[in-house]
C-alpha positions in Angstrom: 40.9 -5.1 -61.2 42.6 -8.2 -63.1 46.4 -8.5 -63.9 46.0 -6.7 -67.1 48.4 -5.1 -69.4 47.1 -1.8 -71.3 49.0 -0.5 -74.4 48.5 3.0 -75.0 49.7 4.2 -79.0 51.2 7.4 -78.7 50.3 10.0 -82.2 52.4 12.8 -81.3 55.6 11.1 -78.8 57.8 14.0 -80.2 56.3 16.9 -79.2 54.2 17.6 -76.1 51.1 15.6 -75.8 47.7 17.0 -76.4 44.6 16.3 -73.6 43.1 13.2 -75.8 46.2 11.4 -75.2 46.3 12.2 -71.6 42.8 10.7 -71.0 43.2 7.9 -72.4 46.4 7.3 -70.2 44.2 8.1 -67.4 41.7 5.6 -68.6 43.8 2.8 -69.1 45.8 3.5 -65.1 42.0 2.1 -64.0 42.3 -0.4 -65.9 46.1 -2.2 -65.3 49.3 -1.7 -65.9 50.1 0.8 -69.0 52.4 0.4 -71.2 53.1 3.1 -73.9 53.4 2.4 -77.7 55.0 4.5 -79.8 56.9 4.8 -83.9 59.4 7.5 -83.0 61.6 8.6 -80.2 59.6 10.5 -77.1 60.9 14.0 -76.3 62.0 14.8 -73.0 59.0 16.6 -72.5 56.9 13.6 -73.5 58.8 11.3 -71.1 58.0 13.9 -68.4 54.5 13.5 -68.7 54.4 10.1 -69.2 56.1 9.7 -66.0 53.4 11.8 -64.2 50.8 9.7 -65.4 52.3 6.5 -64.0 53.6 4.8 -67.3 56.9 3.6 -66.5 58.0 1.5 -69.9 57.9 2.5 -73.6 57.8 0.6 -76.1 59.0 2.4 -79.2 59.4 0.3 -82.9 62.6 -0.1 -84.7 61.8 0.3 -88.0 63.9 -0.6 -91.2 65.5 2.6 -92.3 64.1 1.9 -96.0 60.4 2.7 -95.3 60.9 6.4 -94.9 58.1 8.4 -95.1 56.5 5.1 -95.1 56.6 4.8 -91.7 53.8 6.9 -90.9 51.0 4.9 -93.0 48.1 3.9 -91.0 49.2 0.4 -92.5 53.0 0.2 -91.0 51.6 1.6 -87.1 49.0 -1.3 -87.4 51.4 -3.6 -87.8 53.7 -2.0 -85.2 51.2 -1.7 -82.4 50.1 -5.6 -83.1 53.8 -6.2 -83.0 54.0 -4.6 -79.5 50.6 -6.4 -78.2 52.2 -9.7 -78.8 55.5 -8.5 -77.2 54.5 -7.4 -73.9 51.5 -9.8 -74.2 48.8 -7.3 -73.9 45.4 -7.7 -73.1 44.1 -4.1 -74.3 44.8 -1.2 -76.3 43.9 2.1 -76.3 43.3 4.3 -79.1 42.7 8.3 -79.5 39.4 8.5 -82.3 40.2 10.1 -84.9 40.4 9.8 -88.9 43.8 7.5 -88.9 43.8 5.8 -85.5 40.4 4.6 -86.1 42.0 2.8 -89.3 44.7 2.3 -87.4 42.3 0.2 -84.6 40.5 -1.8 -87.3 43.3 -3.0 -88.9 45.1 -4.1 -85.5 42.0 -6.0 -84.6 41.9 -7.7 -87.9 45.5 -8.5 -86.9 44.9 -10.1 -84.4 41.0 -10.9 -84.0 40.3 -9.1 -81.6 37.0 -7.3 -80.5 36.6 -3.5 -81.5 34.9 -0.5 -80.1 35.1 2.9 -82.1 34.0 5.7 -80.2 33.6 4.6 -76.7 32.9 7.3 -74.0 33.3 4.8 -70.7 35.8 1.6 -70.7 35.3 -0.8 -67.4 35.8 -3.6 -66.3 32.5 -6.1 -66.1 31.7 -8.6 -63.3 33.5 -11.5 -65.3 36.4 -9.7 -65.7 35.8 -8.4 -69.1 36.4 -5.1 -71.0 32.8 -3.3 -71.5 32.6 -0.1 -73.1 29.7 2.6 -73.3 29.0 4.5 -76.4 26.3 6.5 -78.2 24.9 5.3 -81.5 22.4 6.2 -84.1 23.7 10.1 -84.3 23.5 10.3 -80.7 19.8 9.0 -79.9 21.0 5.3 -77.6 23.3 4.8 -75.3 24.6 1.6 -75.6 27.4 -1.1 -74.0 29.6 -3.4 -76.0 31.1 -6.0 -73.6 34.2 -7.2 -75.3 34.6 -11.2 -75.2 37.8 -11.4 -77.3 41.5 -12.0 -75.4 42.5 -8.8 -76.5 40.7 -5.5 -76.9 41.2 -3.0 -79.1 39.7 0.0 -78.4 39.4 4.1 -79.7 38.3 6.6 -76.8 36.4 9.8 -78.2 37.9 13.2 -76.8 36.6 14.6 -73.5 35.0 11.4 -72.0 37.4 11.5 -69.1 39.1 14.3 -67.3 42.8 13.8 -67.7 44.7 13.0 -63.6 48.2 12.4 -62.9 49.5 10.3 -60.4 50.3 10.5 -56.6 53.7 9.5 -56.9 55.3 10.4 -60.6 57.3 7.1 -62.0 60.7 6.9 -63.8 59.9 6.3 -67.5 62.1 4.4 -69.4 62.5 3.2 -73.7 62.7 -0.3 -74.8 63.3 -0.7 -77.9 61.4 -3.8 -80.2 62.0 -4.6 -83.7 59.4 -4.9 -86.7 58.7 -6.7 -89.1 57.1 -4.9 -91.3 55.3 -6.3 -94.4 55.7 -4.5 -97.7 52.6 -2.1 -98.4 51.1 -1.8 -101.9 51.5 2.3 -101.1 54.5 4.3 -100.6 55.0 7.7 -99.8 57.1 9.6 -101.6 57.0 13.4 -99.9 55.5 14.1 -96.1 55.1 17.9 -95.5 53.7 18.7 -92.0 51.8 21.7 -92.2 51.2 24.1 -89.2 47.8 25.2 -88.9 47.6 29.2 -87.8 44.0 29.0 -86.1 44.3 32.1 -83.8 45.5 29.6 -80.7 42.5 27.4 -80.3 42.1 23.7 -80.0 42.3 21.5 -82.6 38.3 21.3 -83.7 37.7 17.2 -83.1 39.4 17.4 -79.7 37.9 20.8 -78.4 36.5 21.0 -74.4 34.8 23.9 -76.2 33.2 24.3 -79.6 31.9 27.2 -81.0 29.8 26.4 -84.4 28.4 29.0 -87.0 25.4 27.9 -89.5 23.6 29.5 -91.6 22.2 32.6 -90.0 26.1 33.9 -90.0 24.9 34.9 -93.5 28.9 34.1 -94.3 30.4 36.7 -91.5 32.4 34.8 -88.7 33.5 37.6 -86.9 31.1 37.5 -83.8 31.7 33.8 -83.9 35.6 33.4 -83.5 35.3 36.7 -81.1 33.3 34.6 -78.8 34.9 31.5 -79.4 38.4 33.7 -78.6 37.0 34.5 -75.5 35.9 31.0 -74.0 39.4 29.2 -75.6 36.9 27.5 -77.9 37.8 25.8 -81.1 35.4 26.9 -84.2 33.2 25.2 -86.6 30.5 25.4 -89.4 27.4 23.4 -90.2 28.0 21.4 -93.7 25.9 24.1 -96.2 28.0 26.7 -94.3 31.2 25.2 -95.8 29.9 24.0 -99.6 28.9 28.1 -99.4 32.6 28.6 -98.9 32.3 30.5 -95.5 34.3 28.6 -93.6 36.2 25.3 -93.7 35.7 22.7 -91.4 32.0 21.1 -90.9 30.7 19.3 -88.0 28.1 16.5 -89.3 27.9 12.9 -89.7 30.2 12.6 -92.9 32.5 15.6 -91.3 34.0 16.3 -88.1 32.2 14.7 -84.7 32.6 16.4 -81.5 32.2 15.6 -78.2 33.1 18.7 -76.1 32.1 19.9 -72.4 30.3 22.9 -74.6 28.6 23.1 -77.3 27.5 26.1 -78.8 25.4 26.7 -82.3 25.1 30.4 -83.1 22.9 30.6 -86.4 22.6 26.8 -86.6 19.1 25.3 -87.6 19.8 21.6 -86.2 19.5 19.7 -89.1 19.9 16.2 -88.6 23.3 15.6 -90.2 24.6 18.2 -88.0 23.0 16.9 -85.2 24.7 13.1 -85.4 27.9 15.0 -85.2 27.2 17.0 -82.4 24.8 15.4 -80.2 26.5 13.7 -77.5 28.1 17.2 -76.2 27.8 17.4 -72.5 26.3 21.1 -72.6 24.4 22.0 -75.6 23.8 26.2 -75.8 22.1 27.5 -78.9 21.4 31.0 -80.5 19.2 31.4 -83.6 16.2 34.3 -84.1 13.8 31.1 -84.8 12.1 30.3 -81.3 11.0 27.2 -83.6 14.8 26.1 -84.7 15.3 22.2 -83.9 18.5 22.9 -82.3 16.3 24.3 -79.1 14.8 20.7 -78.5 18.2 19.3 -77.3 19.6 22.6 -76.1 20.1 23.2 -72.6 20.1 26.6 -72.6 18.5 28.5 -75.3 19.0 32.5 -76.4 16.3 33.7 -79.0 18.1 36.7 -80.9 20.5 37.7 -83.4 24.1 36.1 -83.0 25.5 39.2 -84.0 23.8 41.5 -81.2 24.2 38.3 -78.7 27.8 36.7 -79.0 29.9 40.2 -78.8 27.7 41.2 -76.2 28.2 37.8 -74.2 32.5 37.8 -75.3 32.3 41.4 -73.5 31.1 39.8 -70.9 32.8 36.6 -70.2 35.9 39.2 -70.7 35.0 41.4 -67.7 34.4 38.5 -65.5 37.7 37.5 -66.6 39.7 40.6 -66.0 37.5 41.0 -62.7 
């Protein structure tokens, strides 16, 4: 492993983190030093886990007091995270993939013209020393690697490509302070409301271990669904005519939500391509559908022909006797 330095941008410093960011820490350990990046001050609790995953300096912006709200465009983290890659001379940086740190990435590596990988599932180092990262393309179908020939890397790590390790030894984890210069934006927020999401406990749905997806043959009733996914600690989802029916509101697809969980499972879901592309590269695929000819089966790994609402409640009973067992 080279002398490299790995910046890590933090989305959430002030309350606990979630899994995605903890992988990604783990990621970046194999590849050198890490160094955490972050807009706002890190909670105790934050620090606490930073320390268990071996990070031992973070880097958090001082901002002018003007931009407000402001501060949390896509636009002003870009510029603070390329601010921190020339500060502590950085080699990488690591991204969780989602909506705004995938803007987020793009506009850092314009920044500083850098290569870019969205999406990646394995980041290693290559025989010559360089940054190569593995990802799936084409809605799943190739699995492809992107060797990064750039000075720095920037790249975005989807959600439950690595399993998330502390350290031997935990570290001491202490805040440096950098100022930034931040360039006036042609936007400016005016009102930020943080809303908190009551979704009976589960995961959020693009970071899940577990996803639980309803389609079509729910015939708009959910109930055996979230009952199931309830029972596995799953997050839930819908196929995209699901939600322009109104059923539900959250769609996995190529234009909606992609997951990437340890389990999949489609109760009611044809397979339709569009779906497919945003739920292909799940480790464990698991389908249920009364159509012994539904597409979904071809890339399934385990297959139930029957009705969801006879099967799921009957397999929830289940996996809750094993539990209480």
């Amino acid at each position: 492993m080279t002398n490299r330095t790995v910046l890590v941008l933090l989305d959430t410093p002030a309350t606990a983190l979630r899994s995605p960011a903890l992988e990604i820490l783990t990621l970046a350990r194999s590849l050198g030093r890490v160094e955490a990046v972050v807009t706002e001050a890190p909670s105790v609790q934050t620090l606490a886990q930073l320390g268990s995953h071996g990070v031992e300096l973070v880097r958090q912006a001082e901002l002018p007091p003007t931009l407000g709200e402001s501060a949390h465009l896509s636009t002003t983290v870009a510029q603070v995270l390329a601010a921190a890659v020339r500060a502590a001379d950085a080699d990488a940086v690591l991204l969780t993939s989602n909506f705004v740190t995938k803007e987020i990435a793009a506009r850092v590596a314009h920044d500083l013209d850098a290569g870019l990988v969205v999406d990646a599932a394995t980041l290693v180092e290559g025989p010559d020393g360089r940054l190569v990262a593995g990802k799936r393309v084409l809605a799943g179908s190739w699995d492809t690697e992107c060797e990064i020939t750039t000075d720095v890397s920037v790249v975005t790590v989807r959600s439950n490509a690595v399993v998330p390790t502390t350290v031997d030894q935990p570290v001491e984890t202490t805040v440096e302070g950098f100022a930034v210069d931040v360039a006036a934006g042609a936007v400016t927020v005016v009102e930020r409301t943080v809303s908190e999401i009551d979704d009976a406990g589960r995961p959020e749905l693009a970071e899940a271990g577990s996803v639980v997806v309803g389609g079509r043959g729910t015939d708009g009733d959910f109930g055996p669904v979230e009952e199931f996914a309830s029972s596995i600690g799953a997050a839930v989802g819908a196929t995209r005519d699901v939600v322009f029916e109104g059923w539900f509101d959250q769609f996995v697809g190529q234009t909606g939500v992609t997951v990437t969980p340890r389990l999949y499972v489609g109760a009611g879901v044809s397979g339709a391509p569009h779906h497919r592309g945003g739920m292909q590269a799940s480790q464990v695929v698991v389908a249920v559908n009364n159509d012994p000819e539904c597409p979904l089966f071809e890339i399934a790994d385990f297959a139930v022909v029957g009705d969801l609402a006879d099967v799921l409640p009957q397999a929830a009973a289940a996996i809750r006797a094993h539990k209480e067992s």
